[in-house]
N, C-alpha and C positions, 0 to 999 in steps of 0.2 A: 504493500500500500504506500500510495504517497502520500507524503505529512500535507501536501495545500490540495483543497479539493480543486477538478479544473474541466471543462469542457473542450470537447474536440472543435475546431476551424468550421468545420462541415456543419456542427448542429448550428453555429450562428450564423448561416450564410443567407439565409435570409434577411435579417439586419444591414447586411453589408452590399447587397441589392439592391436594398431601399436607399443606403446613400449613393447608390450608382444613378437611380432612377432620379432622384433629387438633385443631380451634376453634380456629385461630388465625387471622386474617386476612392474607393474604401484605402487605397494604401495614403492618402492625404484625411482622411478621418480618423484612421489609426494614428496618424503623425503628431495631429491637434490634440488627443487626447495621452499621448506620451504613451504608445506602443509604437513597437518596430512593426511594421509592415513585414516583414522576413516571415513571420508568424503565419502568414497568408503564403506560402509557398508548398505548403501538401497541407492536406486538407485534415489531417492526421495530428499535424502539429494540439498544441493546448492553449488554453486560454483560462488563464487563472479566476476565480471568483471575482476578484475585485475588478479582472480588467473587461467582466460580462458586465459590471456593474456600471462603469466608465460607458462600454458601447453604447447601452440600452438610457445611460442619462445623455448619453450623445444624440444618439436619436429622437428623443423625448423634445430635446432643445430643439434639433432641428423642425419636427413638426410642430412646436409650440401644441404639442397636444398629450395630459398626461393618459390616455390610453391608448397608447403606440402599444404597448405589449400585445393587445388585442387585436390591431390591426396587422401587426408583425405575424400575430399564429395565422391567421386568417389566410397570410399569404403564400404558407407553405403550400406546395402543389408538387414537390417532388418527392422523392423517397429517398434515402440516408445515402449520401456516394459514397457508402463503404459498408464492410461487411455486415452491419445489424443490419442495415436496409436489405439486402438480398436477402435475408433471415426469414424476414416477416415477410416482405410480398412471394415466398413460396411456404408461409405456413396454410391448411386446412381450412381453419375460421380465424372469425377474430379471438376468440377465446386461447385459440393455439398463439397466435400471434401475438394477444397478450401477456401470455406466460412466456413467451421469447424474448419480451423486451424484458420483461423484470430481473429477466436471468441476465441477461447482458448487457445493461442496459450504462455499465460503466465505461463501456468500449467510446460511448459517446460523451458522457456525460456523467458524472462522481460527485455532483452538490446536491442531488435531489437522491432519493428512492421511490419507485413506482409499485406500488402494490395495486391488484387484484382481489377481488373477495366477495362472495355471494352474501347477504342477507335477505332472508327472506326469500321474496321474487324479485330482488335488484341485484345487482351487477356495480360494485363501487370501484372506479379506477381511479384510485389517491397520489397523489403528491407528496413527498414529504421535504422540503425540502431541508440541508443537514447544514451547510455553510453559513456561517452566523453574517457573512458581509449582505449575502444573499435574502435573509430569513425574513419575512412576511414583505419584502418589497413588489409594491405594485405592480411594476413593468416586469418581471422576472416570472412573477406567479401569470397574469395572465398570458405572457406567452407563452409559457408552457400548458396551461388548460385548453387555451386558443387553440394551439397548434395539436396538444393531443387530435380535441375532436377533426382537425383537420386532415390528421393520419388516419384516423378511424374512417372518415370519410372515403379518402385516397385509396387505404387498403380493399375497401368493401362496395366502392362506387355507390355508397347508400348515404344519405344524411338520416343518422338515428334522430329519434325521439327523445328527449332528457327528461328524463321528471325532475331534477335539483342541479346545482352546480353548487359546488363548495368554494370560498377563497377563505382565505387566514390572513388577509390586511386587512383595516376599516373600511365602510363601506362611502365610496366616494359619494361627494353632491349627485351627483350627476349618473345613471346606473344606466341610462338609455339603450348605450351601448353592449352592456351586459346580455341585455333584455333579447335586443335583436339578432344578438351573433348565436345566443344558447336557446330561445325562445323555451326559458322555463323559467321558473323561480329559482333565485337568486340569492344564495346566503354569504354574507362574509364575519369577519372573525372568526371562523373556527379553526379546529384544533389542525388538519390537514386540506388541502385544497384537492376537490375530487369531481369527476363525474358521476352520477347517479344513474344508472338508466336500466329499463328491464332486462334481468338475466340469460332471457331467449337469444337477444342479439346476440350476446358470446358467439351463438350460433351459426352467426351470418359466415357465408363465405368468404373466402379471399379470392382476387379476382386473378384466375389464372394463375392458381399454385402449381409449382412441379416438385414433387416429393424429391426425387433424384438431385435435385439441384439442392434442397434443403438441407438432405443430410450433408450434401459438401459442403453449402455453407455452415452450416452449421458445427461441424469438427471445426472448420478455421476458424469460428466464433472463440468456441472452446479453447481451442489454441492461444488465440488474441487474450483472452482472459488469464488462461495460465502463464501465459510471458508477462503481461501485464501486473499480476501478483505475486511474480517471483516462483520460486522453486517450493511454496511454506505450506503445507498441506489445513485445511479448514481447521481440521482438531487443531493443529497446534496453535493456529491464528487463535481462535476463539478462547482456547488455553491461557495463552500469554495476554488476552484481553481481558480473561475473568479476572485472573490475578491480580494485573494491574489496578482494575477498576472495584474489586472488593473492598468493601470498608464496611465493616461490620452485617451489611447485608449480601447476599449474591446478585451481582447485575444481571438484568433478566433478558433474557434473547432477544428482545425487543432492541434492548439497550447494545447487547453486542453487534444485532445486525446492523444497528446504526452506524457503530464504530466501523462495522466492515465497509458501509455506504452500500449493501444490498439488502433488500426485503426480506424480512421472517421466510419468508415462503422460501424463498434461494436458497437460503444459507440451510434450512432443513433438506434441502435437497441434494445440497452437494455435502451436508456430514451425513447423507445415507446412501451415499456410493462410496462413503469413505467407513461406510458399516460402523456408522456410531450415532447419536442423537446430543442434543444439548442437554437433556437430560443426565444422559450418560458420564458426558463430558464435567459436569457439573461436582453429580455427586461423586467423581473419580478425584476430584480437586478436595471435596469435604472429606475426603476417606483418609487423602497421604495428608493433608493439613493433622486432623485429629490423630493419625499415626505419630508423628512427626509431635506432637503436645503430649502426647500422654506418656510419651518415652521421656518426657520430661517432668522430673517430681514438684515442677513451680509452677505449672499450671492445675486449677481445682477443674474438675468436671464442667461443672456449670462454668467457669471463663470457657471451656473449648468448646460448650454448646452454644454459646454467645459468639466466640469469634467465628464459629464458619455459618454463622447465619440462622441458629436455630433460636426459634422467641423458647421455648422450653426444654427441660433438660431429658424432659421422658424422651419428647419426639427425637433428640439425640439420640439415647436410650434404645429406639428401636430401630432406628435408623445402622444404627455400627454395628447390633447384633446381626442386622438383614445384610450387612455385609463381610461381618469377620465370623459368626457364631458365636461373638462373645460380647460381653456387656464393657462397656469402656473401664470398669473397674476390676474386672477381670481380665482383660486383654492388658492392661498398666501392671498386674501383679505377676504375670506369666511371662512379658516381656521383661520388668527386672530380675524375676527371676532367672530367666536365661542370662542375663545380662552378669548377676554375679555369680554363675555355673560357671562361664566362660572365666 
């Protein structure tokens, strides 16, 4: 993982259109706002949070209008010129399509997480975004909900139905805009920014999928993603992030996948080709912790069912016997006992 979240060239090329379209030349827009142009020579290159933040007030300036973000999604009409885009225009439905992007969805783009998730009889496709330069800004959120439905569109040659649209900034004077790009009701403040819309659509087709072509995008996908995080297998990421992030409680998988920058959903997917669970992963960390305390005669019981996160001492209690067959008081007296055998 890299320490600064960052976007690909390619997801903002729309932005950079728009100052073509305006007589501007995007390497003399980048210039004005203290980026190298160089940046713009494969499409692959990065683009730091703060310097999405710079474009998108670039832009903003220029159209003296503060919902450019919405007009920016509005104008996507092509598909990603790189390999997530081949991904999804040969997935099945959108529902495949969607579980494609969630998985890879860093290939492009590592400030936000995309989750997926049925309630009920709705279909909620959320935002989360994680980069604090990023987090609840107006132009950022709406071109990404923009542009979502505009992919959705693209992908399926269909304009879905919305029942709701979520945003997580205040809600402007002015929502007009909102109204007629999403033609549903309209929340903002909330906790993530999402699309609502009935579960069936997952269902819709993709237009002119080739399965053959999928699978090979898709190993390259996987490939891109394994180069992309190094050689460090999930268990261990997740491992060295519970650690880390422990402090009296266990960080909960919500919290880890954060730190990874992919969705719950991802990250259970790839620790279960790696034949283990967060779960697993978890209680494997409280076991060597409480090992590791009770071969120690300065810790009491109750501190080691405190420090690996347990609120009582029983649920410890049953916990170490379901994993050693012995009660932490007895597994302490048979461990120094071996100890002054030896």
């Amino acid at each position: 993982m890299r320490n600064e979240s960052s976007i690909s060239v390619t997801k903002m090329s729309t932005v950079f259109n728009f100052f073509e379209v305006n007589g501007i030349k995007r390497e003399k827009a980048l210039e004005t706002i203290g980026i190298s142009p160089s940046i713009l020579e494969s499409p692959d290159n990065r683009l730091t949070a703060d310097e999405v933040y710079k474009i998108l007030q670039e832009a903003m300036r220029l159209a003296n209008n503060e919902s450019i973000g919405l007009y920016l999604g509005e104008l996507l009409s092509k598909g990603f010129s790189n390999i997530l885009g081949y991904v999804l225009m040969n997935c099945r439905t959108l529902g495949d399509a969607s579980e494609k992007y969630c998985r890879y969805e860093k290939i492009v783009d590592e400030t936000s997480i995309t989750d997926v998730r049925i309630e009920g009889s709705f279909a909620i496709v959320s935002i989360t975004t994680i980069d604090r330069i990023l987090l609840n800004n107006r132009q950022f959120s709406d071109y990404k909900i923009s542009g979502l439905l505009s992919y959705i569109k693209m992908l399926t040659g269909k304009s879905i139905n919305l029942n709701e649209v979520h945003f997580t900034h205040r809600k402007p004077k002015d929502i007009s805009e909102y109204k007629r790009i999403f033609q549903c009701p309209v929340y903002f403040e909330k906790q993530v920014s999402a699309l609502v819309f009935d579960n069936l659509l997952l269902n819709l087709p993709i237009i002119e999928p080739n399965n053959n072509l999928l699978d090979l995008f898709e190993k390259k996908a996987q490939e891109t993603i394994e180069l992309y995080d190094g050689d460090e297998t999930y268990s261990k990421k997740v491992t060295r992030i519970i650690l880390k992030e422990m402090n009296r409680d266990m960080p909960s998988i919500k919290v880890v996948a954060r730190k990874l920058a992919i969705s719950v959903r991802s990250l259970q997917t790839y620790l279960n080709k790696e034949q283990t669970s967060f779960t697993k992963i978890s209680n494997d960390i409280r076991k060597d912790i409480a090992l590791q305390c009770l071969n120690d005669n300065n810790a009491s019981i109750d501190e080691i069912a405190y420090i690996i996160g347990f609120s009582e001492a029983s649920a410890f209690h049953r916990a170490f016997k379901k994993w050693t067959s012995l009660t932490p008081s007895e597994f302490r007296v048979a461990a120094h006992s071996s100890y002054y055998i030896q």
